[in-house]
PAZAPA-4460 file (N, C-alpha, C; in steps of 0.05 Angstrom, whole numbers, plus 32768, in hexadecimal, padded with zeros to 4 digits):
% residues 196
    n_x    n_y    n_z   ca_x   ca_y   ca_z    c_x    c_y    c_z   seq   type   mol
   7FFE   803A   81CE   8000   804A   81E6   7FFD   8067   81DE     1      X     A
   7FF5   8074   81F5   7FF1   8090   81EC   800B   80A7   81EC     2      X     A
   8003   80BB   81DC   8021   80C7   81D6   802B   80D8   81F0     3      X     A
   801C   80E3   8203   8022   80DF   8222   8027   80CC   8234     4      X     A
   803C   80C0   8233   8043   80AA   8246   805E   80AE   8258     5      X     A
   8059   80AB   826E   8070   80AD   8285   8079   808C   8285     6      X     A
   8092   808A   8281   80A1   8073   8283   80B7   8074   8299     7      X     A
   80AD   805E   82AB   80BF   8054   82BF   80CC   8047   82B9     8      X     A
   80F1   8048   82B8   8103   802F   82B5   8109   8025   82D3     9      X     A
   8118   800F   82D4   812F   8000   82EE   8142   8016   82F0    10      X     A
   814C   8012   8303   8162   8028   8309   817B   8018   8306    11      X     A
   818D   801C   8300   819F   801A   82FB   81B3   800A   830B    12      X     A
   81AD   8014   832B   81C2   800A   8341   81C4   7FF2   8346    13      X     A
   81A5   7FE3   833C   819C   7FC7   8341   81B0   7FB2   8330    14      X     A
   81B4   7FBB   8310   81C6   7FB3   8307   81F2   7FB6   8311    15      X     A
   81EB   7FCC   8314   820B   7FCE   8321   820F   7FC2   8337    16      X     A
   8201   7FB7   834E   8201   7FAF   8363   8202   7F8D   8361    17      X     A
   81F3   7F85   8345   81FA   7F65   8337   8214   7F62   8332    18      X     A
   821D   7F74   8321   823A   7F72   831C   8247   7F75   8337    19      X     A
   824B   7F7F   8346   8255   7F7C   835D   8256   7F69   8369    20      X     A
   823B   7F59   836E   8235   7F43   837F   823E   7F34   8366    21      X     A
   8241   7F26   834C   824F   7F1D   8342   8278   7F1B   8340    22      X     A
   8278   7F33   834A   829D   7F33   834F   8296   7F25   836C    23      X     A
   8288   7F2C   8379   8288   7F11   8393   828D   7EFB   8390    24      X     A
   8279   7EEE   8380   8275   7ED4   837C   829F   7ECD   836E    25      X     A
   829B   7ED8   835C   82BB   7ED0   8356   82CC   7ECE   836D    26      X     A
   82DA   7EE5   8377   82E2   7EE1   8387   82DC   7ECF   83A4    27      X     A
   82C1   7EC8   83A6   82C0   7EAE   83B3   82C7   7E90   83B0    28      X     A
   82C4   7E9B   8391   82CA   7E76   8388   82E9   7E7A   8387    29      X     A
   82FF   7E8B   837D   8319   7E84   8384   831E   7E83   83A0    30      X     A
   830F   7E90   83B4   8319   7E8B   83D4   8312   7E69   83D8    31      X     A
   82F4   7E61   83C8   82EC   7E45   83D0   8304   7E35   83BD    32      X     A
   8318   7E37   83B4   832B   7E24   83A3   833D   7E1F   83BC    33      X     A
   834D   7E2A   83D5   8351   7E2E   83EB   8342   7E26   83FF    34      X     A
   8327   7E2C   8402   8318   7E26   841D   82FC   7E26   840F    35      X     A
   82EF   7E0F   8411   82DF   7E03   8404   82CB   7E0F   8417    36      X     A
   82C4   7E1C   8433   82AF   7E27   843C   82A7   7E46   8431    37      X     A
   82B8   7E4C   8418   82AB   7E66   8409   82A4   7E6E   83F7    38      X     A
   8297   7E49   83EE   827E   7E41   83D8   8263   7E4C   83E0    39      X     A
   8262   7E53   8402   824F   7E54   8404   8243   7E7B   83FA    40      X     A
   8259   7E8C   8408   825B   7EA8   83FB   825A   7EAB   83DE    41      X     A
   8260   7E9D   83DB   825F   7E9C   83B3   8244   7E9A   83AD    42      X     A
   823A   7E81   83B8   8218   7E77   83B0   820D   7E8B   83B7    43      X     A
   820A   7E9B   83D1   8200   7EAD   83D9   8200   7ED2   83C3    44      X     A
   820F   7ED1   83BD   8219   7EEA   83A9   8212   7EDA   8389    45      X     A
   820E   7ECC   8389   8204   7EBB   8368   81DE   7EC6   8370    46      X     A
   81D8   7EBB   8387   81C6   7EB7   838D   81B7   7ED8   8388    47      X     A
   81C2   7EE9   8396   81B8   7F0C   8392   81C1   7F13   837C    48      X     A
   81DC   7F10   836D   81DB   7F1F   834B   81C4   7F0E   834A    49      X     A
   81BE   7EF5   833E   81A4   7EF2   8330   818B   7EFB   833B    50      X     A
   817C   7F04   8357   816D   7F13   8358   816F   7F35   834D    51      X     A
   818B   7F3A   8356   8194   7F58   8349   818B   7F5A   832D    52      X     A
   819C   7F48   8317   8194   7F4E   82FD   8176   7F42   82F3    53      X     A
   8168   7F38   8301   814D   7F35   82FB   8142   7F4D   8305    54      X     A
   8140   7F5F   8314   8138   7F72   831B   8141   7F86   8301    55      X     A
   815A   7F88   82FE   8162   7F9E   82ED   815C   7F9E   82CC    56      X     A
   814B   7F83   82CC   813C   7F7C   82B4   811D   7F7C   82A6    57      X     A
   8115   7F85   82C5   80FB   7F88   82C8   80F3   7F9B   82AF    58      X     A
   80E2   7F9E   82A7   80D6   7FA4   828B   80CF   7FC5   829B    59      X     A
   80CC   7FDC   827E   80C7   7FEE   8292   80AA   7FF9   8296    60      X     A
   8097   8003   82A3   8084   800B   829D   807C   8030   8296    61      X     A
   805B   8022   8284   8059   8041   8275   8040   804A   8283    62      X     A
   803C   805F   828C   802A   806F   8293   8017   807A   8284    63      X     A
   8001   8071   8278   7FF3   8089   8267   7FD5   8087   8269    64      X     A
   7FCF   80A5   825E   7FB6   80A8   826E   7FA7   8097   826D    65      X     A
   7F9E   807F   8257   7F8D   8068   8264   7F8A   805A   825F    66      X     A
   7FA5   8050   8262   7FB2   802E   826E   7FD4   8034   827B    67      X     A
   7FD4   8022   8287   7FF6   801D   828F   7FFA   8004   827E    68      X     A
   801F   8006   8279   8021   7FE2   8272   803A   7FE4   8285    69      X     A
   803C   7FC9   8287   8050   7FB9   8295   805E   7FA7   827A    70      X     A
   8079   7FB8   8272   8080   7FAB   825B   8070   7FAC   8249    71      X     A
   806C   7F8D   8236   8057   7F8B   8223   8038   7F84   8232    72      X     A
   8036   7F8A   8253   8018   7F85   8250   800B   7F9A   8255    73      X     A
   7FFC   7FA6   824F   7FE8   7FBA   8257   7FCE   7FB3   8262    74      X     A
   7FCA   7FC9   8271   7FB2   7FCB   828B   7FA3   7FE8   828A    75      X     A
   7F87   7FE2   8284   7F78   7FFF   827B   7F7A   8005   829F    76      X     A
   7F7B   801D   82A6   7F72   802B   82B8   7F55   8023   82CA    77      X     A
   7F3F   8024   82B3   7F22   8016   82BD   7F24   7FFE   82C2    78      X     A
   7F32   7FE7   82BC   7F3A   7FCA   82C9   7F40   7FCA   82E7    79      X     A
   7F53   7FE3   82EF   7F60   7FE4   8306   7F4D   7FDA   831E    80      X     A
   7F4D   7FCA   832D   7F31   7FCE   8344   7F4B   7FCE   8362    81      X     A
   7F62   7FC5   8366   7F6F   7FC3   8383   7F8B   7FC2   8377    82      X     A
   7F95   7FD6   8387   7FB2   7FD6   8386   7FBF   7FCF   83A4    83      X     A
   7FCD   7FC3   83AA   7FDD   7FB7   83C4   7FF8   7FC0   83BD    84      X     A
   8004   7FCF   83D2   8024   7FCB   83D0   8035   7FBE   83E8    85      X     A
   804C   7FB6   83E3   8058   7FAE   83FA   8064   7FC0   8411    86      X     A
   806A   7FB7   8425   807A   7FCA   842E   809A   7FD1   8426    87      X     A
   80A2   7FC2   8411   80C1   7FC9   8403   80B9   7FE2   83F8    88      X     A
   80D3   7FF2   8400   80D1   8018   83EE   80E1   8009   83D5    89      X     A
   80F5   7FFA   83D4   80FE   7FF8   83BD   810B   7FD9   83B8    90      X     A
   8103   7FCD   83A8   80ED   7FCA   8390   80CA   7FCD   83A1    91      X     A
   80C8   7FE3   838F   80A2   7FE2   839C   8098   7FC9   8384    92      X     A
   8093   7FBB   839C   807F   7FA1   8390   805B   7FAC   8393    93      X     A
   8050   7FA3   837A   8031   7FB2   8382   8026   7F92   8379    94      X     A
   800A   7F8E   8385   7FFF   7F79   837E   7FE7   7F82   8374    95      X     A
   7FD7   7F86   8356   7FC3   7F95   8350   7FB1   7F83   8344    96      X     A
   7F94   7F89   8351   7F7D   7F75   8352   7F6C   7F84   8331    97      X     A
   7F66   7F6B   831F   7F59   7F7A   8309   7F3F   7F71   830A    98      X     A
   7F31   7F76   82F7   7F11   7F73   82F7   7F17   7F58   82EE    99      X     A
   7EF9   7F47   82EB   7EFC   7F26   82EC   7F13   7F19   82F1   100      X     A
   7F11   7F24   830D   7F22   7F12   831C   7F43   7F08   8316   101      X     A
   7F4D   7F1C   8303   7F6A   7F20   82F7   7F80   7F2F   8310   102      X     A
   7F98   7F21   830B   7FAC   7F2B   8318   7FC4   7F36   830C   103      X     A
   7FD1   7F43   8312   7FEC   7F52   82FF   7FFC   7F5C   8323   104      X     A
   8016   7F50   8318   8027   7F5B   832B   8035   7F73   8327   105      X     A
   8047   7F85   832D   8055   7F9A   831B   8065   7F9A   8336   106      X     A
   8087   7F93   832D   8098   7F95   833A   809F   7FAA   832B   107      X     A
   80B5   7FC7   833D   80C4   7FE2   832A   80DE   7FDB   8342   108      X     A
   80ED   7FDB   8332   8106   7FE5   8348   810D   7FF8   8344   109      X     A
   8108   8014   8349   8115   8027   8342   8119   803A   835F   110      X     A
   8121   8052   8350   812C   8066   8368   8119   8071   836E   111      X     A
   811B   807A   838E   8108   807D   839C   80F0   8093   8396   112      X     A
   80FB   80A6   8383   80EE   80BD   837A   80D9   80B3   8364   113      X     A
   80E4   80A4   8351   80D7   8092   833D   80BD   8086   8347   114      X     A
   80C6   8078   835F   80AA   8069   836B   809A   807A   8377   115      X     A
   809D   808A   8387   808E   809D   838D   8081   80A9   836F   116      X     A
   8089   80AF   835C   8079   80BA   8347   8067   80A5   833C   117      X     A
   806E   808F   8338   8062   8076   8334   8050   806C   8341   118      X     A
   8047   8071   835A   8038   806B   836E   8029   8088   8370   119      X     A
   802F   80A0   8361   8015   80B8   835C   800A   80B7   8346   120      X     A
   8017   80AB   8331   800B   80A7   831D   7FF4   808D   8325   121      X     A
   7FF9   807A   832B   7FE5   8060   832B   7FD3   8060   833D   122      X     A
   7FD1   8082   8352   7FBB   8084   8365   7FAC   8097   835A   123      X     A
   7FB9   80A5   8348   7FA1   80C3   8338   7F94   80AC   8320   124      X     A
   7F9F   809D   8319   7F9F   8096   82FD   7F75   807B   830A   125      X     A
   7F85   8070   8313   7F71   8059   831C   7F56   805B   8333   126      X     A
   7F4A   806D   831B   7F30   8079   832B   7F1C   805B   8336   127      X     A
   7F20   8051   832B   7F0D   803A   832F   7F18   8026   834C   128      X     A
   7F2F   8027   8351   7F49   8019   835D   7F46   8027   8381   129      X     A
   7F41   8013   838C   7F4E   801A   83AF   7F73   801B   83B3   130      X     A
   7F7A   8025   83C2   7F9D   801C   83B9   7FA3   801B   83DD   131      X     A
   7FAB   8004   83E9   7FB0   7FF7   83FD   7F93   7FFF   840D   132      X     A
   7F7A   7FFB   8408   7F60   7FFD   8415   7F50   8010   8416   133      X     A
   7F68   802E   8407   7F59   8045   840A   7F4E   8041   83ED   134      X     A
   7F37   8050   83F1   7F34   8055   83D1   7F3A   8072   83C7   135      X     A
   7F32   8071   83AE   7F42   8082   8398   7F3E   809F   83AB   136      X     A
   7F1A   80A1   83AA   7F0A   80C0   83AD   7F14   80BE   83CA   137      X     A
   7F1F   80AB   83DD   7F1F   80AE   83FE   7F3B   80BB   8403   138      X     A
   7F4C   80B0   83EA   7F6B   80C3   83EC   7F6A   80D6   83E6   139      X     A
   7F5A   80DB   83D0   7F62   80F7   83C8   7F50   8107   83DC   140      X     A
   7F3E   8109   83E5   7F37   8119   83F2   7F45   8122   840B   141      X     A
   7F55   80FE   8421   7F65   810D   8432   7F7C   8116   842E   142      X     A
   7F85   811A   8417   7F9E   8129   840A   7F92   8146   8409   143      X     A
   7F72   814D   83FA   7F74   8163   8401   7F69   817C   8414   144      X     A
   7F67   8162   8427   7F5F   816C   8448   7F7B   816F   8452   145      X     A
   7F88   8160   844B   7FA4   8162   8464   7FBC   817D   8451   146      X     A
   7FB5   8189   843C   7FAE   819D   8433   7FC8   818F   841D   147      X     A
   7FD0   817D   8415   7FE5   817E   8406   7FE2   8186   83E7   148      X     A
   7FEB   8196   83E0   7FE6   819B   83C4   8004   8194   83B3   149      X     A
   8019   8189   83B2   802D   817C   83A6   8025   816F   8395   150      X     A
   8034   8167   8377   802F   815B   836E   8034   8136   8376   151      X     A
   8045   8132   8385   804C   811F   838D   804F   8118   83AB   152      X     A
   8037   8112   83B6   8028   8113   83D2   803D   8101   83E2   153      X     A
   803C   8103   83FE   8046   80EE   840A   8040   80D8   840D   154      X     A
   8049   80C6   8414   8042   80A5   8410   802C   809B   8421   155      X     A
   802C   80AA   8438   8017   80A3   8451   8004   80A2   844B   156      X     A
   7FF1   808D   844F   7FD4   8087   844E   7FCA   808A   846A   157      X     A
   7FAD   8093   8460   7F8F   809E   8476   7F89   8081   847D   158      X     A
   7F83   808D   8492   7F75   8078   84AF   7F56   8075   84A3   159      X     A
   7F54   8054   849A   7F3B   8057   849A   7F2F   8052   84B5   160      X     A
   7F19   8062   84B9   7F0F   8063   84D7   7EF1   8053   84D4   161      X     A
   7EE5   804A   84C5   7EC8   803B   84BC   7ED0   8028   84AB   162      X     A
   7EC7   800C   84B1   7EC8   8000   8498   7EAB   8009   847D   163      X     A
   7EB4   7FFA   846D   7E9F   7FFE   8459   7E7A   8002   845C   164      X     A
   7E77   7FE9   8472   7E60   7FDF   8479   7E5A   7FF5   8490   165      X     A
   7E66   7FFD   84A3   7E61   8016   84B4   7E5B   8030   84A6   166      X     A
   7E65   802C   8492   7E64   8054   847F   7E46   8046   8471   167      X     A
   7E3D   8037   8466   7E28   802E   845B   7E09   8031   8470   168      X     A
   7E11   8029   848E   7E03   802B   84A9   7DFA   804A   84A9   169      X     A
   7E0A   8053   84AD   7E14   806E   84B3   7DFD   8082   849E   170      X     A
   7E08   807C   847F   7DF1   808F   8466   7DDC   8083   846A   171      X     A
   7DD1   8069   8479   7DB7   8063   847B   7DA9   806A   8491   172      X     A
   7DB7   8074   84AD   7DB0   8083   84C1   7DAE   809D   84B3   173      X     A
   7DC1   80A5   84AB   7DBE   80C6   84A1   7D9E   80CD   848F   174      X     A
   7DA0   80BF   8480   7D82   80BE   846B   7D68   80B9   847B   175      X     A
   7D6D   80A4   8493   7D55   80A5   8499   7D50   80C2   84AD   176      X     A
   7D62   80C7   84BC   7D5E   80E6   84C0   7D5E   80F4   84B6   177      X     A
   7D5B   80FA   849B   7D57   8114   8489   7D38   8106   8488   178      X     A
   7D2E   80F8   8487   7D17   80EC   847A   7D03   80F0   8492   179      X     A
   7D0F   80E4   84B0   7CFA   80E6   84BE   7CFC   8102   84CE   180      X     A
   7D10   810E   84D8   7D16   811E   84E1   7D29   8118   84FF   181      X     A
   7D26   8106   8503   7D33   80F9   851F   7D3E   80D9   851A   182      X     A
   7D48   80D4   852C   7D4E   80B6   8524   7D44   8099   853D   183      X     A
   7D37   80AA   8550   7D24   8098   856D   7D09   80A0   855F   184      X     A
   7D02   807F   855D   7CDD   8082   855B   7CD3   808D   8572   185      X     A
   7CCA   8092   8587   7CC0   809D   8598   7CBC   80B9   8597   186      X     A
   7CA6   80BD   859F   7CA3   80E0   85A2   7C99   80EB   85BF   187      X     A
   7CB0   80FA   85C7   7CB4   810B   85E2   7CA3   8116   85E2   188      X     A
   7C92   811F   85F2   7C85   813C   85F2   7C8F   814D   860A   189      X     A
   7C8A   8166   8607   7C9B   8170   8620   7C8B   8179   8636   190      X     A
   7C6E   8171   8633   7C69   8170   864B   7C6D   8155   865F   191      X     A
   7C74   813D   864D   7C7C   8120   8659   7C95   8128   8675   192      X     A
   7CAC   8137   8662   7CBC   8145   8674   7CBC   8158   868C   193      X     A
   7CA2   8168   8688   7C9E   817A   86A3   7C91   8174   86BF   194      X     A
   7C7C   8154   86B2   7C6B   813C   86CB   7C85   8133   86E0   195      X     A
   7C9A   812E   86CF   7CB3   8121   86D9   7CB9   812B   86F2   196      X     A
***
């Protein structure tokens, strides 16, 4: 890895909040030694510490100029072709599409400031990469139409208003009017208009 690398860890709360939901679980199973309907609060609190501490185990990721890893796997930047995120702010789950047809998930649970940096890094970084449909050159440009110059933009994504195949329509209307000069085969004359 390169000797510039931004490293995202788990945050911390994910783990303290296991242990918590673990003093649940205890104290449910002594209430269920008494009343056997508070096996079920127990299961339930067994049930979230072990999502909790799998979260707070998640491996951490490194940022660098070109590749990321997830833990021990790494991902060059030019691989990147689709990033998807969910709508969870925290854990941001991303689902990222690689070239021949490869997939890599990247769960972060971290704090909210973290993901936001995490989510500017993996949109400057993945030139090659659309990230929820926009692409790379379509964000940054309406980032710097809508004049934001921050290092760490807001989360809102641009309206795509064309699909792909319409913007393609569109530069082939445009060309053939630079080429012909008009875009109706027909030619007016203006005395056609004055007979009228």
């Amino acid at each position: 890895m390169e000797p510039s690398v931004e490293i995202f860890l788990p945050s911390r709360l994910y783990s303290r909040v296991g242990w918590a939901a673990l003093a649940g679980v205890l104290i449910s199973v002594l209430c269920g030694l008494r009343t056997p309907l508070a096996y079920i609060p127990a299961f339930l609190c067994a049930l979230t510490a072990a999502v909790l501490f799998w979260l707070a185990a998640r491996p951490p990721i490194r940022i660098g100029d070109t590749q990321f890893n997830i833990g021990e796997r790494s991902v060059a930047w030019r691989e990147v072709r689709e990033i998807n995120s969910s709508r969870f702010l925290s854990p941001l789950i991303l689902k990222i599409r690689l070239t021949n047809a490869r997939h890599a998930t990247l769960v972060y649970p971290g704090e909210p400031e973290s993901i936001e940096q995490l989510l500017f890094q993996l949109r400057k970084n993945s030139h090659l990469a659309s990230f929820d449909g926009v692409a790379h050159r379509d964000y940054w440009t309406w980032l710097s139409l809508n004049g934001s110059q921050t290092e760490n933009p807001v989360l809102d994504q641009p309206v795509r208003m064309l699909s792909q195949d319409e913007e393609d329509e569109i530069e082939r209307l445009y060309q053939k009017l630079k080429t012909v000069g008009r875009l109706d085969s027909r030619i007016e004359s203006p005395n056609a208009a004055d007979e009228e």
